[in-house]
N, C-alpha and C positions, 0 to 999 in steps of 0.2 A: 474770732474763734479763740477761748481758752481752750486751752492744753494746759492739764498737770502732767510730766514729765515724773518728778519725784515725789512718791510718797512722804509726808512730813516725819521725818526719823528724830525729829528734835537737836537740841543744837551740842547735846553729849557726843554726836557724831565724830569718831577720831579723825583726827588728822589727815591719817593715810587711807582712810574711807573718803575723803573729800578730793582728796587729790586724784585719785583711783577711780570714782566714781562720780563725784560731785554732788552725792545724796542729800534730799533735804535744805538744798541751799534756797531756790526761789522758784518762783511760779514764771515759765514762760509764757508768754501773751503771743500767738505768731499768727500774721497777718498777711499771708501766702499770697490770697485775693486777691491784693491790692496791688501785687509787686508786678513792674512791666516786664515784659519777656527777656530775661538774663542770658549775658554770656555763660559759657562755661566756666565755673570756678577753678578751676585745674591751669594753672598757668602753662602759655604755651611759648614763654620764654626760657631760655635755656637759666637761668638765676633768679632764682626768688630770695627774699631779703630773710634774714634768719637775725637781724639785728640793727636796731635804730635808734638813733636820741632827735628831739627834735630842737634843732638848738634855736638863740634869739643871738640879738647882738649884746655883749659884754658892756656893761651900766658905765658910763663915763667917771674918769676916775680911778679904772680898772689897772694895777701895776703892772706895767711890760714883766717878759718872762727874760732874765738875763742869757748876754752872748754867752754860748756853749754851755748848752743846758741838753741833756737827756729828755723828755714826755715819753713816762712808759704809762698807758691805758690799759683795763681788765674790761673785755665786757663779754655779759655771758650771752650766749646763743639759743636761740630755741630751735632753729632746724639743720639737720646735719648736711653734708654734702662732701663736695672736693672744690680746687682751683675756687678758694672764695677770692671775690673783686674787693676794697676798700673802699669808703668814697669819703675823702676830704674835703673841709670846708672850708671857707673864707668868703660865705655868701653877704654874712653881713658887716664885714672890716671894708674899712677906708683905704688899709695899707697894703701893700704886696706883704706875701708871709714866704722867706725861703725855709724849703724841711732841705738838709741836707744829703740825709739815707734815712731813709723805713725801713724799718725790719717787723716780722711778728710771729709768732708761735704760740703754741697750745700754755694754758699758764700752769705754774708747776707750783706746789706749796701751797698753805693755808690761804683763807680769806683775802687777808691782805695783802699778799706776795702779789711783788708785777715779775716774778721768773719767768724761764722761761723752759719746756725742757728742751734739751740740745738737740734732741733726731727730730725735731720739729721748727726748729729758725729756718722762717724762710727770707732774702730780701724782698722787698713790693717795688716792683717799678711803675712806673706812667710813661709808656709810650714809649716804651724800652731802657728807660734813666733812672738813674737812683735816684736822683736828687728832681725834685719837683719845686715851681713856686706856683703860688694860689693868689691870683691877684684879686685885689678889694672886689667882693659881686662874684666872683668864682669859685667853684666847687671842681672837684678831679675822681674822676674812677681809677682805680691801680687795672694794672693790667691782671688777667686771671694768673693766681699763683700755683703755680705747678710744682708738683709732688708734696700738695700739704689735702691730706680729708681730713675733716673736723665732723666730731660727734654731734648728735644731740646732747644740748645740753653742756658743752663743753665751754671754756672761759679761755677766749684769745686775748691774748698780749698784743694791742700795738704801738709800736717805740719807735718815736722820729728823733733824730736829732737836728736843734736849733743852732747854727752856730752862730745867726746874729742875732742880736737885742729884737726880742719879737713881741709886737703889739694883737695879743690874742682876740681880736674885734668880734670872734663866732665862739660861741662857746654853750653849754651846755649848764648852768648855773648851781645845780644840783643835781652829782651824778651817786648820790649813795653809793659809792660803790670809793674806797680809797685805792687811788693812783698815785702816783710819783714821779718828784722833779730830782734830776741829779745833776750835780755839775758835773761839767765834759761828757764825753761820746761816752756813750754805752748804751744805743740803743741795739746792738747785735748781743749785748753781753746777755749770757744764760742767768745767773745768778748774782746780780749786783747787788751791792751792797748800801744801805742807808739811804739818805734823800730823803727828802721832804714828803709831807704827804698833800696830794691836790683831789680834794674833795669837787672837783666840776670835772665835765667831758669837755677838751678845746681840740676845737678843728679835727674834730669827728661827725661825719654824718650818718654811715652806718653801713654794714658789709650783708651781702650776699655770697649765695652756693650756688654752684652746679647741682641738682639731685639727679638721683642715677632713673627718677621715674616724675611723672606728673607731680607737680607740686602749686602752692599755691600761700599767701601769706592775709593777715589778717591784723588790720592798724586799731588800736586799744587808743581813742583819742577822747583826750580830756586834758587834765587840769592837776594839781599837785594829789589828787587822788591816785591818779593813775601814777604821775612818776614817782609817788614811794614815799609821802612826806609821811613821818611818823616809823618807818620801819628798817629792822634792823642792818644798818651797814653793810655792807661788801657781803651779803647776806642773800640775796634776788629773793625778796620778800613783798617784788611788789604784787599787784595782783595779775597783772601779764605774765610774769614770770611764773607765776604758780599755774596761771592756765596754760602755759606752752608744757607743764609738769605733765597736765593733765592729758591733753592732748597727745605727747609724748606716749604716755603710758595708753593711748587710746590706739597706738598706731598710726596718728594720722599723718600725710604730710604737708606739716603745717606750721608753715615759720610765723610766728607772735609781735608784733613790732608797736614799742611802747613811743607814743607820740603825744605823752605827756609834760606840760610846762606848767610848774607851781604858779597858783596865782592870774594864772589864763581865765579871759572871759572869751564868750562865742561873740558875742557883740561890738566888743569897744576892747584897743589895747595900745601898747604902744605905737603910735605911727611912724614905725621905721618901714624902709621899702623891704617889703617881700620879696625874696629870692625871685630873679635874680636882678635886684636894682643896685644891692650894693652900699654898704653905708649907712650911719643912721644919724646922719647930720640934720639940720631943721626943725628937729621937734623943740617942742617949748619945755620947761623946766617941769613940770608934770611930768609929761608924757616920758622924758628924760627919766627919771626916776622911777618907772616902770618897765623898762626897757626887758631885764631880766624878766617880764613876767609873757613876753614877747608880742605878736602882732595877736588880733584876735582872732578866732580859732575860725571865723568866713575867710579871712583873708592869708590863712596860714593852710588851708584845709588841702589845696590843691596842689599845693609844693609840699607838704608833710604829711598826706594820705593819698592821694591820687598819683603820685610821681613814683610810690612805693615799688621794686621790683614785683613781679608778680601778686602785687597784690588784688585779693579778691571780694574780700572782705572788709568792713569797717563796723566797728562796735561806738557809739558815743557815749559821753560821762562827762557832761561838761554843761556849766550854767549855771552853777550853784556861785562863783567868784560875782557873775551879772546880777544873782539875785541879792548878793552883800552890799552891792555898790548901787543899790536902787530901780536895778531893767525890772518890768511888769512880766507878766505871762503871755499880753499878746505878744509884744517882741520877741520873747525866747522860743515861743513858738513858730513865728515865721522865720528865724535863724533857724532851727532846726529843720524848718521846710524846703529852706536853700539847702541846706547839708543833704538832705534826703534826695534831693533834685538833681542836684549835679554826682553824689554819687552813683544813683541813676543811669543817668546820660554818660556813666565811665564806665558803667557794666558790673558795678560792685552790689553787693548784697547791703544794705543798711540794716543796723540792730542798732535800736534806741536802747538807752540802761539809763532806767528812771532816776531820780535824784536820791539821796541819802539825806536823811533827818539831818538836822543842826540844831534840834533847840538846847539853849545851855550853852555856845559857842558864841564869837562874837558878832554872828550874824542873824544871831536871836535878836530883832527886833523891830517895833513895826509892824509889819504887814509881809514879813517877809517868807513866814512860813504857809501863809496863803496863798503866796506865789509859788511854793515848790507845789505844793499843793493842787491847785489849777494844771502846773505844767504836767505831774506827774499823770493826772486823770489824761488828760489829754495824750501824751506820750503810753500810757496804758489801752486808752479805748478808739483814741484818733483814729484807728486802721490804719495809719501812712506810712507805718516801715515794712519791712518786711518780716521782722521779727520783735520782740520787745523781752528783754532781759531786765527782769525784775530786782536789781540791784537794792532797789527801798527795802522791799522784802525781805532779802537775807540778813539784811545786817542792823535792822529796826529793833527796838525794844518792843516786845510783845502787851507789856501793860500798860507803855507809853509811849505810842508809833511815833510819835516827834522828835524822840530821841535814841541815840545809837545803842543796841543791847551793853550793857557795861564791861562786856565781855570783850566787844570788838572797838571799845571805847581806846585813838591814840590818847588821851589824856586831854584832848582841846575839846571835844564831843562836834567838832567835827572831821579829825581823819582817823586813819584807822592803826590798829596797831595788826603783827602780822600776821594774827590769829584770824582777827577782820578780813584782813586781802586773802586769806583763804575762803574767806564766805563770799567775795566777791565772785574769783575765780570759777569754784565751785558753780554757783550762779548762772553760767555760760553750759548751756548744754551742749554735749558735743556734736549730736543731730544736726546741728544748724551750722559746722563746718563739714561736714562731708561730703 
């Protein structure tokens, strides 16, 4: 069944008519029919996830982070609550990691600031102690922090201190978003000063809320699309972040959680052990060197979408990395058919988001564009999700569907800059979270 949702308003569409509305971005395709009989998307746990990175192991060769060092983190939120939990990682380190005290608070100052402001430092404990260790293969939830509510939309600080020589083995490789290393303790400190800037997310997995009513979260999984390559810095420019804008301004209560890794294919990746094995010993000198681009998005799907707090929802955007490196259309199809299958059998809603043009990128070539092509008819007319968010659509050149409009063009012609992740955003009707 097509559905047009938005009239075509052309692509003069302001800014804050997209975000507000999502006017004119894409054509949904929603395929009700097909879908098996759903749980309720209203999470009926007390925390849904309001924020996530999905991390890989850290590329061999990765420089320890020196004895007594500060890690203050920003990451912004897309649902509000109270008593948010933490969850630390060290799923894919070899080594024990000791944090000495965590602390975090609402962030205070411009973009780049990891401040903090002061009527909001809370400590985090784990099972009642300050001080947590994470050993190789292990992840940790804080206990809920009481007397901290957090906005929508609002940007938490969280600040561990290191005080041994720490071999960061889980990390996040591109966290757009500038953080900060300092020497000696100051992870309590409101306003510190200087430090280095750490462009990755380490040993973060991602915080949830209490909401004070029904809630429910929804995982943005792909590929360096989704986490933000091409757009602007400490900026939340990606296109989840812009749809958590939307949804926000929609009312909904709906935490957004980006579960994208640059460079990720759905089919073939790194062969480190998937949380929780621990380690990323074994692999061959390949596979080694892809590590940062993490496991592939079958064998990452269940621990980085399905394990989500309340999550209900799942959106895809992933396969365009398998079509660079050779996969056909029937593979990326039957990858998609597992994604669809075991979301399924977890009680989630599945929304397919077709592939975005590349021609003029360096994966113009070949036969390559044939294969988006195949997969996207298929992902358009297949019937097999539940819904189909026309991603091609918003952000295509209209004279020349192979290629990105020039408008939404990051400068490779294949990502986007962040006028682009607004057409993507846009694109997600908000019907199909409610």
């Amino acid at each position: 069944m097509r559905t047009e949702l938005f009239p075509d308003l052309g692509r003069a569409a302001t800014r804050r008519a997209l975000i507000l509305g999502g006017v004119g971005a894409a054509t949904l395709i929603a395929t009700p029919g097909n879908a098996e009989p759903q749980r309720s998307v209203r999470s009926e746990t007390p925390w849904t996830g309001t924020w996530t990175t999905a991390p890989t192991a850290a590329a061999p060769g990765l420089s320890p982070i020196a004895a007594d060092t500060t890690v203050r983190q920003v990451v912004h939120l897309s649902l509000g609550g109270d008593q948010p939990r933490i969850r630390l990682t060290n799923e894919y380190g070899t080594e024990a990691v000791h944090l000495g005290e965590v602390w975090t608070g609402v962030r205070a100052g411009g973009p780049n600031s990891s401040a903090m402001w002061p009527a909001t430092i809370r400590p985090v404990t784990f099972g009642g102690a300050a001080e947590v260790v994470l050993k190789g293969g292990e992840s940790r939830v804080s206990d809920p922090i009481p007397n901290l509510s957090i906005a929508p939309g609002d940007d938490l600080v969280i600040s561990f201190h290191l005080p041994e020589r720490t071999l960061t083995g889980t990390l996040s490789p591109r966290s757009f978003q500038i953080n900060h290393l300092l020497a000696g303790n100051f992870a309590a400190a409101p306003f510190p000063a200087g430090g280095a800037n750490l462009t990755r997310y380490v040993l973060l997995g991602g915080v949830s809320v209490r909401t004070a009513g029904p809630s429910s979260a929804v995982v943005a999984f792909g590929d360096s699309i989704t986490c933000g390559t091409k757009t602007t810095v400490s900026a939340n420019q990606r296109w989840p972040d812009l749809l958590a804008a939307r949804i926000r301004a929609g009312g909904l209560p709906r935490g957004v959680l980006n579960a994208g890794i640059g460079g990720n294919q759905l089919l073939t990746g790194a062969e480190i052990p998937v949380p929780a094995g621990g380690g990323a010993g074994g692999q061959s000198a390949a596979e080694a060197a892809s590590v940062g681009n993490g496991p592939a998005g079958l064998r990452r799907f269940d621990h980085d979408v399905l394990a989500q707090p309340g999550v209900a929802y799942v959106i895809t955007l992933i396969g365009v990395n398998d079509i660079g490196h050779g996969a056909g259309a029937d593979a990326l199809i039957a990858g998609h058919r597992e994604l669809i299958a075991r979301g399924r059998a977890a009680g989630l809603r599945v929304y397919g988001g077709t592939l975005l043009p590349f021609a003029g990128s360096l994966y113009d070539r070949g036969h390559q564009r044939g294969v988006r092509t195949t997969l996207n008819r298929w992902i358009r007319e297949g019937g097999e999700f539940d819904a189909v968010v026309d991603f091609d659509a918003a952000v295509r050149d209209g004279t020349n569907p192979e290629r990105l409009w020039a408008g939404f063009d990051g400068g490779d012609h294949l990502h986007l800059n962040d006028t682009g992740m607004l057409a993507l955003a846009s694109a997600v009707p908000l019907e199909l979270l409610r």
